[in-house]
MINUKE-702644 format. One record per residue (C-alpha): residue number from 0; residue in three letters; x, y, z. Coordinates in steps of 0.1 Angstrom, whole numbers, always signed. Layout:
N
    nr   rest      px      py      pz
   NUM    ala       X       Y       Z
...
END
This chain:
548
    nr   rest      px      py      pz
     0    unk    +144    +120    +389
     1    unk    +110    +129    +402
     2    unk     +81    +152    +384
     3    unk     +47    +153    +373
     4    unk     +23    +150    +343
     5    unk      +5    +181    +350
     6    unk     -19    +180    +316
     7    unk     -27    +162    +283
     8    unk     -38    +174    +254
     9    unk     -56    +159    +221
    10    unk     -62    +184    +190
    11    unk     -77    +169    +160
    12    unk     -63    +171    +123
    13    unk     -73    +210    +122
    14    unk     -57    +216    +152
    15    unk     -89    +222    +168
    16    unk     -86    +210    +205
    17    unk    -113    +183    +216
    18    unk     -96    +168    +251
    19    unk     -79    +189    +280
    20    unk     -73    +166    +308
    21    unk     -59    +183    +336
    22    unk     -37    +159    +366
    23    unk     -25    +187    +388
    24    unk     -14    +223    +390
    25    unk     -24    +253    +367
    26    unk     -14    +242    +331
    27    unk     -14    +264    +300
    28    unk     -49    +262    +286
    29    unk     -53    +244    +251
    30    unk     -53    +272    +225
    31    unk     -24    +294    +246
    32    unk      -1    +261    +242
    33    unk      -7    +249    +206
    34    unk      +7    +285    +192
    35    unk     +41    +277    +212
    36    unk     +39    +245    +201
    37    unk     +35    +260    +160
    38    unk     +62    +280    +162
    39    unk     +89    +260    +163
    40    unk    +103    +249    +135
    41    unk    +101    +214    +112
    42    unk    +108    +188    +119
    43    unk     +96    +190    +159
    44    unk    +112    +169    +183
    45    unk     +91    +148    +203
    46    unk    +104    +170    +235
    47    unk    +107    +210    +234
    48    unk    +113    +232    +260
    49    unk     +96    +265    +266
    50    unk    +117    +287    +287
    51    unk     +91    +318    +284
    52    unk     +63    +306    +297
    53    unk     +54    +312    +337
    54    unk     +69    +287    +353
    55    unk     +89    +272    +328
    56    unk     +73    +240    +306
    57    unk     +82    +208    +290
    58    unk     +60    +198    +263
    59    unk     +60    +162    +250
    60    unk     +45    +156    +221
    61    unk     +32    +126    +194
    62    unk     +16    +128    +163
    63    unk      -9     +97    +158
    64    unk     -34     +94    +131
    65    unk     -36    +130    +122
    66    unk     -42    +136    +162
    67    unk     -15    +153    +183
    68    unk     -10    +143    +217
    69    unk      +7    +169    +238
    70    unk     +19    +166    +273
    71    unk     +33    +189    +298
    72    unk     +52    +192    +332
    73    unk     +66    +222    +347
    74    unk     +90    +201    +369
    75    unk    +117    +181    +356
    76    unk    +109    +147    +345
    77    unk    +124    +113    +328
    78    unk    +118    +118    +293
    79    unk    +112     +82    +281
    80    unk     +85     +76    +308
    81    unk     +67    +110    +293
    82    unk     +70     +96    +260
    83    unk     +61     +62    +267
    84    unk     +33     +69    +290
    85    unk     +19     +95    +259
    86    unk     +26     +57    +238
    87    unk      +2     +38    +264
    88    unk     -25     +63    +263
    89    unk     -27     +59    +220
    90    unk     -26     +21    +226
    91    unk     -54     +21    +253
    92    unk     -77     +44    +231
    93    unk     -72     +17    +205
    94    unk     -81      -9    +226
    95    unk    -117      +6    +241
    96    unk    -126     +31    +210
    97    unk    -115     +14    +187
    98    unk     -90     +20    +159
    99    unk     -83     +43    +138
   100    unk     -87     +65    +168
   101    unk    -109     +99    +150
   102    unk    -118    +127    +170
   103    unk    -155    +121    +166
   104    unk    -146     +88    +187
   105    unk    -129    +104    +214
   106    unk    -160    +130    +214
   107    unk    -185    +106    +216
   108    unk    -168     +84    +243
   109    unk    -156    +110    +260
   110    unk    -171     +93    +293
   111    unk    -148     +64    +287
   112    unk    -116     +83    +278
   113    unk    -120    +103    +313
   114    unk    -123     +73    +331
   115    unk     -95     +59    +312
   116    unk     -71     +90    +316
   117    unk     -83     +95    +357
   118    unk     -66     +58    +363
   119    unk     -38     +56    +341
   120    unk     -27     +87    +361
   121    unk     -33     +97    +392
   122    unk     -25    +137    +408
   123    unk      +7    +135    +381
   124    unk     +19     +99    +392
   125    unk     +14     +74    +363
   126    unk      -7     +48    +378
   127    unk     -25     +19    +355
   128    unk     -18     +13    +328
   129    unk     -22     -25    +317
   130    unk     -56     -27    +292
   131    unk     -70     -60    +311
   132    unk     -66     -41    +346
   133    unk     -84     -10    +332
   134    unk    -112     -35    +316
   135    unk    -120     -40    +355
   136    unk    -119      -4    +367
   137    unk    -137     +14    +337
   138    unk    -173      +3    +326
   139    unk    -173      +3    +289
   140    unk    -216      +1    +274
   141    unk    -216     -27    +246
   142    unk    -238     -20    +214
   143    unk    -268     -41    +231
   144    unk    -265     -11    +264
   145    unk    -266     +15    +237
   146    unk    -295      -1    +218
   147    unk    -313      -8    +249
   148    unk    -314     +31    +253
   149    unk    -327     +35    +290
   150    unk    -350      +5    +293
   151    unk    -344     -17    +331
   152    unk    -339     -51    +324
   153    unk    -315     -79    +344
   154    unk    -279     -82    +330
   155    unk    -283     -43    +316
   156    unk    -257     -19    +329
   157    unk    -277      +6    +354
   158    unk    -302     -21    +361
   159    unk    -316     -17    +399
   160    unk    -323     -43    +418
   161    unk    -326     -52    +457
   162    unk    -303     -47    +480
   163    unk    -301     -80    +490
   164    unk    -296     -93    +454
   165    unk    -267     -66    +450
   166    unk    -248     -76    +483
   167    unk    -248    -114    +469
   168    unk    -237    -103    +441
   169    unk    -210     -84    +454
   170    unk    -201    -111    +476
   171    unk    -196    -134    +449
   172    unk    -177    -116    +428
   173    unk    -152    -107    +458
   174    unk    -151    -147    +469
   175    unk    -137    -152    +429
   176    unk    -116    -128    +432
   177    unk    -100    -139    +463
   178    unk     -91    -172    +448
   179    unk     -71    -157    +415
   180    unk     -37    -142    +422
   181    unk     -35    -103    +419
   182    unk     -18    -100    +382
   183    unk     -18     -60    +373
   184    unk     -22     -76    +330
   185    unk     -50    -104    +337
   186    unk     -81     -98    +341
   187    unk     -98    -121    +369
   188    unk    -124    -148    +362
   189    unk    -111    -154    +321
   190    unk    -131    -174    +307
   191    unk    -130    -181    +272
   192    unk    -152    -212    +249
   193    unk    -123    -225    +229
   194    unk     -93    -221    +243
   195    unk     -64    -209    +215
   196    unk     -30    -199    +220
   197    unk      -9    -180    +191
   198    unk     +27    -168    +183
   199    unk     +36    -144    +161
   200    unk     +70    -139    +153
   201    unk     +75    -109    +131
   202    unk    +106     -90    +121
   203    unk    +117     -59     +99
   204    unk    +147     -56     +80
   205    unk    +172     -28     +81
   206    unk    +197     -39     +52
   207    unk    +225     -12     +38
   208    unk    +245     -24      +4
   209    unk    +276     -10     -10
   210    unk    +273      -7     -51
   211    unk    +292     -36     -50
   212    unk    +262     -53     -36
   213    unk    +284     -63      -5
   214    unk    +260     -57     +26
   215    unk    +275     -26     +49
   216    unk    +248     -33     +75
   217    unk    +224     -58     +82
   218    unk    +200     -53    +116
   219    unk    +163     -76    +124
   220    unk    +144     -58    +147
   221    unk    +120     -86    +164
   222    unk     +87     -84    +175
   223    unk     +70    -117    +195
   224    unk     +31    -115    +197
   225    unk     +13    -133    +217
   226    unk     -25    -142    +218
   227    unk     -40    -156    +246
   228    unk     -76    -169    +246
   229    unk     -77    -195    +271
   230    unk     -97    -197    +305
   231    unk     -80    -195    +344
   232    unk     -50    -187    +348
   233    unk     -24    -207    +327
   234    unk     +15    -211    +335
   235    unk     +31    -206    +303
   236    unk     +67    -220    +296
   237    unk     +79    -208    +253
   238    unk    +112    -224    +244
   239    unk    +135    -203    +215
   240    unk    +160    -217    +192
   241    unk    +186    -208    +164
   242    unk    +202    -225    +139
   243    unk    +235    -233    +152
   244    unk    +214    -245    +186
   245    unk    +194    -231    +219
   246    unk    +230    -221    +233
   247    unk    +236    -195    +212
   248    unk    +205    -181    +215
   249    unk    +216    -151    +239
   250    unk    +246    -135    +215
   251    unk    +220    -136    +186
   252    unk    +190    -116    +205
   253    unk    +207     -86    +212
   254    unk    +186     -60    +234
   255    unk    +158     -78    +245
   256    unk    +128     -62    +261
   257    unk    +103     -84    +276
   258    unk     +65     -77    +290
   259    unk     +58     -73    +326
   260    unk     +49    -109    +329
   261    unk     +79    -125    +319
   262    unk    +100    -139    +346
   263    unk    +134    -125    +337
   264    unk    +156    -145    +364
   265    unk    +144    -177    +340
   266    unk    +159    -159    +315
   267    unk    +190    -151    +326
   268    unk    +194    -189    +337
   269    unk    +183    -206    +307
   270    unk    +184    -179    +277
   271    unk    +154    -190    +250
   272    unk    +131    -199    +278
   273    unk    +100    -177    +286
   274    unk     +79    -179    +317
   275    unk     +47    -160    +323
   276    unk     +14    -160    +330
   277    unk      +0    -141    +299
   278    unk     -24    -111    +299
   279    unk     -60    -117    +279
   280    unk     -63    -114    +244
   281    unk     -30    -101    +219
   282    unk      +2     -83    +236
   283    unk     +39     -79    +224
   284    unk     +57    -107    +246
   285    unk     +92     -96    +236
   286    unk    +110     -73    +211
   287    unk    +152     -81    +204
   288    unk    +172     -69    +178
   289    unk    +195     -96    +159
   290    unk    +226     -82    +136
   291    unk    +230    -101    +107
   292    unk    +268     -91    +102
   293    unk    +285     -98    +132
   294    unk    +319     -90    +138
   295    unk    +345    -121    +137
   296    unk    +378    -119    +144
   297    unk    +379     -78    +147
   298    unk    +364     -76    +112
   299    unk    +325     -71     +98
   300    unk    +317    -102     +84
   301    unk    +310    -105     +47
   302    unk    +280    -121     +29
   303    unk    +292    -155     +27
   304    unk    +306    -157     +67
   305    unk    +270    -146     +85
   306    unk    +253    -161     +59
   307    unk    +230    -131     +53
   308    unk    +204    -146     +28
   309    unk    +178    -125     +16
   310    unk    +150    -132      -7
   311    unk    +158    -106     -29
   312    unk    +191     -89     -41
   313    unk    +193     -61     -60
   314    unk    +216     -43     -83
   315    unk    +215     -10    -100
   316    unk    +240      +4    -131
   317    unk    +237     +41    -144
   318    unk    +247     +58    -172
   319    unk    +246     +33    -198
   320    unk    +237     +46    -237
   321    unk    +255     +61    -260
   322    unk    +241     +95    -243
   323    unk    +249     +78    -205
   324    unk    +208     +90    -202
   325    unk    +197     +51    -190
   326    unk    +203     +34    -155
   327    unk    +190      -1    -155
   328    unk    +173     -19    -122
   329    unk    +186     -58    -120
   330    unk    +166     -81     -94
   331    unk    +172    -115     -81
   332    unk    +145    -137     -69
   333    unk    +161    -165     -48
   334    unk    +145    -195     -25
   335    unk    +150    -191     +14
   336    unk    +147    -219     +36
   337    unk    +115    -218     +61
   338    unk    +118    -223     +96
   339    unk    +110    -257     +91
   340    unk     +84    -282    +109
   341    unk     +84    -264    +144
   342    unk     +64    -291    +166
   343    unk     +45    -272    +194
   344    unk     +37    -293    +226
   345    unk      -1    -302    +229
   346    unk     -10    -285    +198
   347    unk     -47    -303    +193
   348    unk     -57    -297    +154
   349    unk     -35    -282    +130
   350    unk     +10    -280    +136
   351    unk     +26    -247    +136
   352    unk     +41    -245    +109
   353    unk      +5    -246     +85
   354    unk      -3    -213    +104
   355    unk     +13    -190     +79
   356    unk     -10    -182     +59
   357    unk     -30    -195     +26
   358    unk     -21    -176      +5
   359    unk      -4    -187     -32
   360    unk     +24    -178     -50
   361    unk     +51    -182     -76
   362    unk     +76    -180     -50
   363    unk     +66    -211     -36
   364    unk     +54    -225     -72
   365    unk     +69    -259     -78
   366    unk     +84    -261     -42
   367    unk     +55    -284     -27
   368    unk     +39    -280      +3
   369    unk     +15    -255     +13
   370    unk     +23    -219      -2
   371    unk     +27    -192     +31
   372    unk     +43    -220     +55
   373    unk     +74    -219     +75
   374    unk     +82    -250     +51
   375    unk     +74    -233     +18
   376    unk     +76    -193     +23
   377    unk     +60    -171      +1
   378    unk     +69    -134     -12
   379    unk     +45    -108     -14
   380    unk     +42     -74     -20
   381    unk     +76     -67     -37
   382    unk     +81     -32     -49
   383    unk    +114     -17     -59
   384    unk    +117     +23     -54
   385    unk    +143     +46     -75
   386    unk    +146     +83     -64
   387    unk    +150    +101     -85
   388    unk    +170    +135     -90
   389    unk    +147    +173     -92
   390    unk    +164    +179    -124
   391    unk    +150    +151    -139
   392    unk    +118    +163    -164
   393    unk    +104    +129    -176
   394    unk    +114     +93    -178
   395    unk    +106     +89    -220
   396    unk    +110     +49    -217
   397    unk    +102     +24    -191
   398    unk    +114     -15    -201
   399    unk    +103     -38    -174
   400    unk    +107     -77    -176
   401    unk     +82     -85    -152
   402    unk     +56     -63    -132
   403    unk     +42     -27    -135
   404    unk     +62      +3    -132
   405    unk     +48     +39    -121
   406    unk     +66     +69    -121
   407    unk     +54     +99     -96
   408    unk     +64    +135    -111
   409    unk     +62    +153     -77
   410    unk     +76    +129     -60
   411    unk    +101    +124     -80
   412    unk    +103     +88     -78
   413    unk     +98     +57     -99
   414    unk     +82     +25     -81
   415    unk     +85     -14     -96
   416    unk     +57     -36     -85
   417    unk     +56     -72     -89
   418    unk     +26     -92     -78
   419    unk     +26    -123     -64
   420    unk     +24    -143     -88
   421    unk     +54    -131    -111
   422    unk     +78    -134     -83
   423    unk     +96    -164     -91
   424    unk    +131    -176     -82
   425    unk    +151    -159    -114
   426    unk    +158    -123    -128
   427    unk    +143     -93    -135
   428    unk    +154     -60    -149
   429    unk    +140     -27    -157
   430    unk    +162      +2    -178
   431    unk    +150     +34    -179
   432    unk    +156     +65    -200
   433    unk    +158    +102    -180
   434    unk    +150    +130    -194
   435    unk    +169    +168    -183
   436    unk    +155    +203    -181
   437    unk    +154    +221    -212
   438    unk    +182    +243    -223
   439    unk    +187    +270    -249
   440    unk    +205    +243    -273
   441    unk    +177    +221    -267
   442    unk    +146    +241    -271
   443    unk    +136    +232    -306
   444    unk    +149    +198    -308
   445    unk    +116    +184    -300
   446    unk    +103    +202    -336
   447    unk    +136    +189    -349
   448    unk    +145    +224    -360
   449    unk    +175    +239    -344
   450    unk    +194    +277    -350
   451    unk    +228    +279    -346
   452    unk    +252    +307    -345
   453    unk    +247    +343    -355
   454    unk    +229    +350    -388
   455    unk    +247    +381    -407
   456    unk    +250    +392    -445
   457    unk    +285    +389    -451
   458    unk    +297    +380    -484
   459    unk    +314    +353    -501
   460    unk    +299    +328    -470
   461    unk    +305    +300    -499
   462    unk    +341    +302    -496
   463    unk    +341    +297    -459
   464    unk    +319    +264    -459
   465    unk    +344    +233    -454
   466    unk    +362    +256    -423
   467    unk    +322    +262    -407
   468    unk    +316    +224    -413
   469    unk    +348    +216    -391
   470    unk    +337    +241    -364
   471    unk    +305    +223    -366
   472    unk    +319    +190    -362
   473    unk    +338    +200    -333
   474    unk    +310    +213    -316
   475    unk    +288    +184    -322
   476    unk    +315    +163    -301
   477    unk    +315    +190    -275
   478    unk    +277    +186    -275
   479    unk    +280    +147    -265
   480    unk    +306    +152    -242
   481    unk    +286    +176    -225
   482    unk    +253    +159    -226
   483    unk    +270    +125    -212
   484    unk    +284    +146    -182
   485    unk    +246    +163    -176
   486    unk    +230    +132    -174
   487    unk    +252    +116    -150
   488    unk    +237    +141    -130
   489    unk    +203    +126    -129
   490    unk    +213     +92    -123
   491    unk    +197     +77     -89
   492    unk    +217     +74     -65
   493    unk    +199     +47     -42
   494    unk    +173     +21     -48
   495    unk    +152      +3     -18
   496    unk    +136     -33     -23
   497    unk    +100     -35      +1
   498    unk     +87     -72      +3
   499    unk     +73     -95     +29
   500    unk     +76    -129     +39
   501    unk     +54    -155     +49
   502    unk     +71    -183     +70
   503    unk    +108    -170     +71
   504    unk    +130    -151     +93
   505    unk    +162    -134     +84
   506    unk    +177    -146    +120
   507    unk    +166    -180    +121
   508    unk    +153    -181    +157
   509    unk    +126    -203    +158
   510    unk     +94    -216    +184
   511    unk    +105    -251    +197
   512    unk     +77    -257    +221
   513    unk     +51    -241    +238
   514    unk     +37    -257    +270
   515    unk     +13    -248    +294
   516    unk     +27    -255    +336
   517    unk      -2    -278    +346
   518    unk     +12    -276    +384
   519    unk     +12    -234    +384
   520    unk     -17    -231    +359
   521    unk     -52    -225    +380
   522    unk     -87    -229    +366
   523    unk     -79    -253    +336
   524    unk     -90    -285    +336
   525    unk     -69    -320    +326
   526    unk     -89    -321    +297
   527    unk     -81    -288    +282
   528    unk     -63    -290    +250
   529    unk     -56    -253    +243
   530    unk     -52    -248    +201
   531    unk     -21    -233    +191
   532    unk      -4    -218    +165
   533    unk     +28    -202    +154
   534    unk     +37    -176    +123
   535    unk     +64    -163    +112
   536    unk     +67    -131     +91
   537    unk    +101    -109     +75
   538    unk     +84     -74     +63
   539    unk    +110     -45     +48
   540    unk     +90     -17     +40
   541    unk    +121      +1     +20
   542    unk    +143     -14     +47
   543    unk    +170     -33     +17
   544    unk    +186      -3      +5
   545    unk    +221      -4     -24
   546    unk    +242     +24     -29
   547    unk    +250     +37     -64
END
């Protein structure tokens, strides 16, 4: 499948359009798109098709810090490389603008973004793309240029010299060049004071409970960073691991994707082995997914066969009171084992495992060790969220053993924070009380005056009493029964647990080693002792979810 990116679009948070950068052909002009765009309906998918317009368009679309990025091709084209290339354009703004990227950035660089947007695509064809190849092609003024306004001095962009001095120059920077290989992600001539190398290893949970508290689904989704400040061009070789050994290390990473530079037939002979040369400065190495219930013998496995472990477990019962108007919230605090002592290969000052932060907490209280290591992990940022019905009016009580709670109105949702330093290996609980809409029985309770029945002047009403008190009685019951049954109706229905953390992964994969190919490497000295580091990090941002 062939096509075209025939235009790109950027409108601001008013819709306001402040970039039309046009590749080829005669696109729709900004302010005739964006109403096409409008009137579809919400949610928008990120691809629409507008069969009115003439010719016929394709309009690919991302919404990025309150910017939207539109797209469009009148010829048929791959999808995912429309979407992806929209991705790369967001990521290279970051990268020279600066992020957040604001429309008064892309206004006052617009110089810059042109350049940017002429290379990454050229007549329609995706071209560059890498951010250390685009550092080479597009001239980017530092604050000294700016501050330096228009005065000519030596080392000043736009400086003028002989032509003699120029050619040299020119020269010189081509004999470099010829010496360094032609990597489309490194930039040539790296050079860097202190040489550091740093792995990140960072994934989000995606955990589904039954109200049983038995899991349903358990996914990671992986992310390796890498940073790379380190001068030449270095030969890297990262070695992977589990916990059940290096051999296993291909069933667990399911779906890998891998960076440009990786040398995938290493791969695929020795799974857990990475070869590349990196690009300069931070990039996503790899991404894998890792399911934490695997099937064994042609059933899910349960919580005790994968041993799924989480940090926190969660449990939530409803309609409790004699009224069934509370639900309680039960948490479980327990300890997970780090990733242990990971040794890296030629690490000069500090081991890996001490790069996970400094950061304290009861977590880690009373466990030794350092607090945010992969050999004493530490939980932060735990928050428990309850939705919550529409027909629920109020929550009158909030009981909570440990933390704060707030409850939003129009959100209709009830959040649990607990800091830091309350999140210890125990239990915690909060019961609630819900409150219903008002009804015609119930609209003088709160005055505790109440009218019943039909008020008429009938005589001899004393004679009647003890039968009215037993219709009373019997309605009273009624009245329970009923009440129990409305407020089953506002129980939740789900709870999520967010948390991260520090020096833990729910999969287990590990950094063994990380060495640097002194045969392959060029233009690093014997004597170079690069400093490295590795951190891991488990984040669920709502991602542990129970059913009630």
């Amino acid at each position: 499948m062939t096509g075209s990116i025939e235009a790109l679009y950027i409108y601001d948070e008013h819709n306001r359009p402040i970039l039309t950068h046009t590749y080829t052909s005669r696109p729709l002009s900004a302010s005739q798109l964006l109403p096409l765009y409008q009137s579809r309906p919400t949610p928008r998918s990120n691809f629409i098709y507008l069969p009115n317009t003439s010719p016929p368009t394709l309009v690919f679309n991302v919404v990025h810090s309150n910017l939207l990025f539109l797209l469009t091709s009148s010829t048929e084209i791959e999808p995912l490389l429309a979407l992806e290339f929209l991705h790369r354009v967001i990521d290279i703004l970051e990268e020279f603008i600066g992020a957040p990227i604001l429309a008064q950035k892309i206004e006052n660089n617009y110089d810059v973004v042109a350049q940017l947007l002429n290379e990454m695509c050229d007549a329609g064809a995706i071209s560059t793309t890498e951010p250390n190849a685009l550092r080479d092609l597009v001239e980017v003024e530092g604050w000294i240029g700016k501050l330096l306004g228009g005065i000519n001095i030596p080392g000043k962009p736009g400086y003028s010299a002989s032509s003699n001095s120029n050619m040299a120059a020119i020269s010189s920077t081509g004999a470099l060049a010829a010496n360094t290989p032609a990597l489309p992600w490194r930039r040539a001539n790296v050079r860097h004071t202190s040489n550091e190398l740093y792995v990140d290893l960072v994934e989000a949970l995606t955990v589904t409970l039954a109200p049983s508290g038995r899991p349903l689904a358990a996914f990671a989704n992986g992310t390796i960073a890498f940073t790379s400040k380190i001068s030449g061009v270095p030969d890297l070789l990262l070695n992977l691991s589990t916990p059940s050994g290096k051999q296993n290390l291909n069933s667990v990473m399911e779906l890998p994707v891998f960076h440009p530079c990786v040398r995938l037939a290493r791969w695929r002979e020795k799974p857990g082995e990475l070869s590349f040369i990196p690009p300069d400065g931070r990039f996503v190495l790899a991404g894998y997914e890792v399911d934490l219930l695997p099937f064994q013998n042609g059933k899910s496995g349960t919580t005790a066969s994968s041993n799924l472990k989480l940090p926190v477990s969660i449990e939530v019962k409803t309609s409790l009171g004699p009224q069934g108007s509370d639900f309680e919230v039960r948490l479980f605090i327990t300890k997970v084992s780090g990733q242990g002592n990971t040794s890296i290969s030629g690490s000069s000052s500090r081991s890996s495992s001490r790069v996970g932060g400094r950061g304290t907490g009861g977590f880690a209280a009373g466990l030794g060790g350092q607090a945010g290591t992969s050999s004493t992990p530490t939980l932060e940022d735990l928050v428990v969220t309850v939705p919550l019905p529409a027909e629920v009016r109020n929550l009158s009580e909030m009981r909570a053993s440990r933390g704060d709670t707030t409850y939003n109105p129009g959100e209709k949702d009830l959040e649990w924070h607990i800091p830091a330093k309350d999140a210890v290996v125990g239990g915690a609980t909060l019961r609630c009380t819900v409150v219903g809409p008002l009804s015609n029985e119930e609209d003088f309770e709160s005055n505790g005056f109440r009218l019943e029945g039909n008020y008429d002047y009938e005589e001899n009403t004393y004679q009647s009493s003890s039968i009215k008190a037993a219709k009373s009685e019997v309605t009273e019951e009624q009245r329970d029964v009923k009440r129990v049954a409305q407020n089953k109706i506002l129980m939740p229905s789900s709870a999520t647990v967010s948390f991260s953390v520090k020096g833990w992964l729910a999969s287990g994969i590990k950094v063994e080693s990380l060495v640097i190919d002194a045969r392959k490497s060029r233009g690093i000295g014997e004597s170079v002792k690069p400093y490295k580091g590795v951190k891991y990090l488990t984040v669920s941002r709502g991602g542990v979810e129970i059913r009630c």
